[in-house]
N, C-alpha and C positions, 0 to 999 in steps of 0.2 A: 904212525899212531894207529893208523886203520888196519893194521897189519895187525898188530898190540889186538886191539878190539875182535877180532877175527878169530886170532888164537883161542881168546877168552870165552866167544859164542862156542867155539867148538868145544872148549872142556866144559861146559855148561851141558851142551846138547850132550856128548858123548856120557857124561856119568851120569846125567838127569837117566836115560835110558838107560843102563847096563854095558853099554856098547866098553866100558873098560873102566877097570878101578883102581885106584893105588895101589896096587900090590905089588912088589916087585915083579912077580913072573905073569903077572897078566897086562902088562902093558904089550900092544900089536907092534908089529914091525912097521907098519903103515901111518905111524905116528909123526915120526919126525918128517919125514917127505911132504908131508900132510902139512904140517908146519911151513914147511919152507915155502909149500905152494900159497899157501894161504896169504904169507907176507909178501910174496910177489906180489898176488890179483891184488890185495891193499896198495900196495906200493904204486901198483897200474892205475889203480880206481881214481887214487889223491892225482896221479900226475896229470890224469885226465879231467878231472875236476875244477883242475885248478889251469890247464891251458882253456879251460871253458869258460873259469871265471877268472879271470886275470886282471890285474888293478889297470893296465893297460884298454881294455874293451870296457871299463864301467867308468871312462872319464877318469881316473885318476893317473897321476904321475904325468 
């Protein structure tokens, strides 16, 4: 989901600024990579969030 969120900030930022528009021939090549990283660090951020809060260390289960 934070991955989701991530993508979202970035077409936010990217067209708020010019940085690329729908167009067909102006999308960068540097997009999709850009994607994939993004959903990783999300991916990283949750897994690490969640071995920090864990229903195990707050008394539960």
């Amino acid at each position: 989901m934070s991955g989701l969120f991530s993508l979202f900030l970035m077409e936010v930022f990217a067209t708020q600024t010019d940085l690329w528009h729908y167009i067909p021939g102006d999308w960068p090549v540097i997009l999709w990579p850009t994607y994939v990283a993004a959903i990783l660090f999300g991916y990283q951020l949750l897994r690490f969030i969640e071995e920090r809060v864990s229903p195990k260390k707050l008394g539960f289960n």
